[in-house]
C-alpha positions as a printed Julia matrix, in Angstrom:
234×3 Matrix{Float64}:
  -2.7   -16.78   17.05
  -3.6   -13.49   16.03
  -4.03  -12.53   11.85
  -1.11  -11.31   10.05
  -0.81   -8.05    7.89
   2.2    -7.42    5.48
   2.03   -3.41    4.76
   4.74   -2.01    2.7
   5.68    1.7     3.1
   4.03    1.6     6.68
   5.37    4.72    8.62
   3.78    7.54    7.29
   0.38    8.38    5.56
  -2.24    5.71    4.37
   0.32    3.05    5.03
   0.33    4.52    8.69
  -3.32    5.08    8.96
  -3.82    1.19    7.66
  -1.17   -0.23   10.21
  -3.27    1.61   12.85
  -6.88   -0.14   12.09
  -5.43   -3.36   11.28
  -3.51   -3.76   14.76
  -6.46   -1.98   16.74
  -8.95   -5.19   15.14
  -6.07   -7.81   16.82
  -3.91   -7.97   13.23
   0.24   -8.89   14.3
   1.88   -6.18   11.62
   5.08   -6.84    9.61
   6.04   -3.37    7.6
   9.15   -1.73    6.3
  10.64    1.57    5.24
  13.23    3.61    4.61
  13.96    5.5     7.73
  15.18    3.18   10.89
  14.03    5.45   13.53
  10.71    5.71   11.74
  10.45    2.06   12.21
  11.27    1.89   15.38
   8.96    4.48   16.8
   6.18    2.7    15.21
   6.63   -0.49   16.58
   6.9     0.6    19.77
   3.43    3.02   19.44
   1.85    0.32   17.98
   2.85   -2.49   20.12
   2.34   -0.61   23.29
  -1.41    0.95   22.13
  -2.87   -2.58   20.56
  -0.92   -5.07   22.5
  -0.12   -6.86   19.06
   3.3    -7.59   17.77
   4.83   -5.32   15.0
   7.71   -6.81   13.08
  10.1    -4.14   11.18
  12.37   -4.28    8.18
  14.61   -1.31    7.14
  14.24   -1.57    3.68
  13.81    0.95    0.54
  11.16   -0.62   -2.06
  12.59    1.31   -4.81
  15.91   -1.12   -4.9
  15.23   -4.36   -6.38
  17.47   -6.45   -3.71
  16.21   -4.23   -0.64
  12.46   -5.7    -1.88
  14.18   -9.2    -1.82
  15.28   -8.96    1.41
  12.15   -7.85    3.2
   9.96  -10.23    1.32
  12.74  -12.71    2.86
  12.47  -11.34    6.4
   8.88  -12.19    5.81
   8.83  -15.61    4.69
  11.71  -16.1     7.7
   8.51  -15.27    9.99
   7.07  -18.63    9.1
   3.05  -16.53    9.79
   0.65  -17.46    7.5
   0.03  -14.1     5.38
  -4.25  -13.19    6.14
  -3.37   -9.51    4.1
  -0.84   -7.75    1.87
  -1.02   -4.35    1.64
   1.36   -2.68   -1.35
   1.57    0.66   -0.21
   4.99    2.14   -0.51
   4.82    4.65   -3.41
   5.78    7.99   -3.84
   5.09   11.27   -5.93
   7.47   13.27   -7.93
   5.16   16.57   -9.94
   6.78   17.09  -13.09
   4.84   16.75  -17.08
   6.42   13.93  -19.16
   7.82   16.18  -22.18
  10.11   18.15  -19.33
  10.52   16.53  -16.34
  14.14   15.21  -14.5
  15.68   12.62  -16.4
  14.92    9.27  -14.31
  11.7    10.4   -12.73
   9.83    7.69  -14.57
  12.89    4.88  -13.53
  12.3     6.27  -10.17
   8.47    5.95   -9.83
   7.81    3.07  -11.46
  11.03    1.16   -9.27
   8.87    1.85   -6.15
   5.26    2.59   -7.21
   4.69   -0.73   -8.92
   7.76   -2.72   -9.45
   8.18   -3.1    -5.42
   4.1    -4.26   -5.51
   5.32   -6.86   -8.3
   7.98   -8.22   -6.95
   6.95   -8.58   -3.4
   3.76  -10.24   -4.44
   5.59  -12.67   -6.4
   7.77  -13.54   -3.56
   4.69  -13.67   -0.9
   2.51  -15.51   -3.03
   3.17  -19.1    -2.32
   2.16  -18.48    1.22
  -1.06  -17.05    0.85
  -1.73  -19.92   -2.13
  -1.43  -22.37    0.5
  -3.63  -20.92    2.54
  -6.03  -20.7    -0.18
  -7.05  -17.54    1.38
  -5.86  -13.8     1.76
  -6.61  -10.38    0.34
  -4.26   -8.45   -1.54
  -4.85   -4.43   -1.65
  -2.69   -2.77   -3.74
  -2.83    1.23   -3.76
  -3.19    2.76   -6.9
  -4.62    6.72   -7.28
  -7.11    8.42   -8.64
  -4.12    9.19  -11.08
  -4.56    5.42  -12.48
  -8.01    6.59  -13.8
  -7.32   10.36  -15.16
  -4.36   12.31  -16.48
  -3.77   15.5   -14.73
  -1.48   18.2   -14.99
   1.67   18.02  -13.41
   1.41   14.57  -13.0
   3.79   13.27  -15.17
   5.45    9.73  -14.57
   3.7     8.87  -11.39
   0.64    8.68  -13.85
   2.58    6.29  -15.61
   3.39    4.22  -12.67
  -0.29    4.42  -11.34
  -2.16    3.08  -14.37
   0.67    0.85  -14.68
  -0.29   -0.42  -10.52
  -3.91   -0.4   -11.11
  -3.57   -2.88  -14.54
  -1.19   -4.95  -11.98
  -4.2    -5.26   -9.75
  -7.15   -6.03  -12.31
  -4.65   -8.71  -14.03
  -4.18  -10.59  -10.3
  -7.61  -10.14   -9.42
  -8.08  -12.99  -12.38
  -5.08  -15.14  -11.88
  -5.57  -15.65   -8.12
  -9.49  -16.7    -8.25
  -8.52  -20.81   -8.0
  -6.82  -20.01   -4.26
  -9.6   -17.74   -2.9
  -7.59  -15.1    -2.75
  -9.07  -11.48   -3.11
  -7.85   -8.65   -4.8
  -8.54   -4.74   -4.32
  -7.24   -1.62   -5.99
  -7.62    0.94   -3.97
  -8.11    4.82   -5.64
  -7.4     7.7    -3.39
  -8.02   10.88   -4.5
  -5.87   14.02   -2.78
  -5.28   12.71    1.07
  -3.77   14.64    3.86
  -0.41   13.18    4.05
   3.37   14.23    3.35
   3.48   14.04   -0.12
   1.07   17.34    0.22
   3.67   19.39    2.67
   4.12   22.58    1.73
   0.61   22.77   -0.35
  -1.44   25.91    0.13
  -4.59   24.19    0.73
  -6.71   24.13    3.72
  -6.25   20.48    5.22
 -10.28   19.95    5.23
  -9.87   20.26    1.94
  -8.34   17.09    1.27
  -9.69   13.67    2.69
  -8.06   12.02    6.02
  -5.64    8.99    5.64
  -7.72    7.31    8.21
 -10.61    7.44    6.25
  -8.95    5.3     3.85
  -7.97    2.94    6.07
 -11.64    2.78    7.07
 -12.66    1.47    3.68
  -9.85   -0.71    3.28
 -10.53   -2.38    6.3
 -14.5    -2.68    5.35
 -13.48   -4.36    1.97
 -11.58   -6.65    4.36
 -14.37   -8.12    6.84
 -16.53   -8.87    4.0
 -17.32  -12.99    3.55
 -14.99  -14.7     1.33
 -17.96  -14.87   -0.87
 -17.44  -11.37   -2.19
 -14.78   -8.91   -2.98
 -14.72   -5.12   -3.66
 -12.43   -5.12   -6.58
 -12.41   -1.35   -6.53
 -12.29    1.43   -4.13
 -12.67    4.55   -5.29
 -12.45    7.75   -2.63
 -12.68   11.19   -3.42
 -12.55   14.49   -0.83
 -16.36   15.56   -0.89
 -15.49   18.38   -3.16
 -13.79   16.59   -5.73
 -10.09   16.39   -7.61
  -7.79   19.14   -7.04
């Protein structure tokens, strides 16, 4: 039976990118997200390109029940979970002293509370595996304040504490953990931006190093990945 990759957020962007070099190395894919037809497309793609099998959810990780119920349409799989990819996340500019009431509700609902509580559901099955890896995508926003970044800041150093605190609980199972920093990547969240695309680093190339942390030996584990566009922040 092939290996089995939960990726939340997996339509669009690195969550995309990941879902592609996961499936192309054999990897069945489970993913959700807001948009049906989104899902469906992607299945299909994916299915038809990698001859895996793609299982999709319709869910939006920013509502606490909608996270129940895909971690339950995972468990109802009965697959033993090899990799769980929090992913879903989104990006609202804004600084802290002015920005929309609720942005930092908003962020922090789907940025790191969907991360927490789908771990927490999912956990149990990768503990009796005593194996797995766990990558949960924080920013290069977890590490530095910028301007304009406002509550997704917040919600990223939040994510990336999230990670370093697993990494030691979930030692005794075998189970590896990875926060992964991205600096500015060429994905939707960057629409409308006018900068040249080269200037900002491919989604696929993060789904490179993800996927490198991966095929390690169980003996080892990149706790951090840090990625940065070859000329630096924006």
């Amino acid at each position: 039976m092939n290996k089995f990759c939960v990726v939340t957020g997996g339509t669009k962007g690195i969550g995309r990118a990941i879902i592609d070099k996961f499936a192309s190395q054999g990897f069945d894919i489970v993913t959700c997200a807001r948009n049906l037809d989104d899902l469906s497309i992607l299945a299909k793609t994916i299915s038809k390109q990698y001859g895996v099998v793609v299982h999709t959810c319709q869910a939006d990780m920013s509502d606490k029940t909608q996270v129940a119920n895909f971690a339950a349409f995972v468990l109802d799989l009965h697959r033993p979970i090899d990799v769980l990819i929090n992913n879903a996340g989104y990006f609202i500019p804004g600084k802290v002293i002015d920005e929309k009431e609720g942005a930092l509700e908003s962020m922090i609902n789907t940025n790191l509370y969907s991360a927490y509580r789908v771990t927490r559901a999912l956990i149990e099955n990768m503990k009796a595996k005593k194996s797995g890896h766990i990558f949960n995508l924080c920013s290069i926003a977890s590490i530095i304040a910028y301007p304009n970044g406002g509550s997704y800041t917040i919600s990223k150093f939040a994510m990336f504490g999230f990670s370093k605190v697993l990494r030691e609980e979930l030692k005794p199972w075998g189970i590896r953990v990875s926060a992964v920093l991205p600096g500015a990547t060429f994905t939707a969240s960057w629409e409308g931006v006018n900068l040249p695309e080269d200037r900002l680093m491919k989604a696929e190339d993060v789904a490179e190093v993800v996927y490198s942390a991966y095929s390690l030996s169980g003996r080892s584990v990149v706790e951090e990945i840090l990625i940065r566009p070859l000329l630096g922040d924006l």
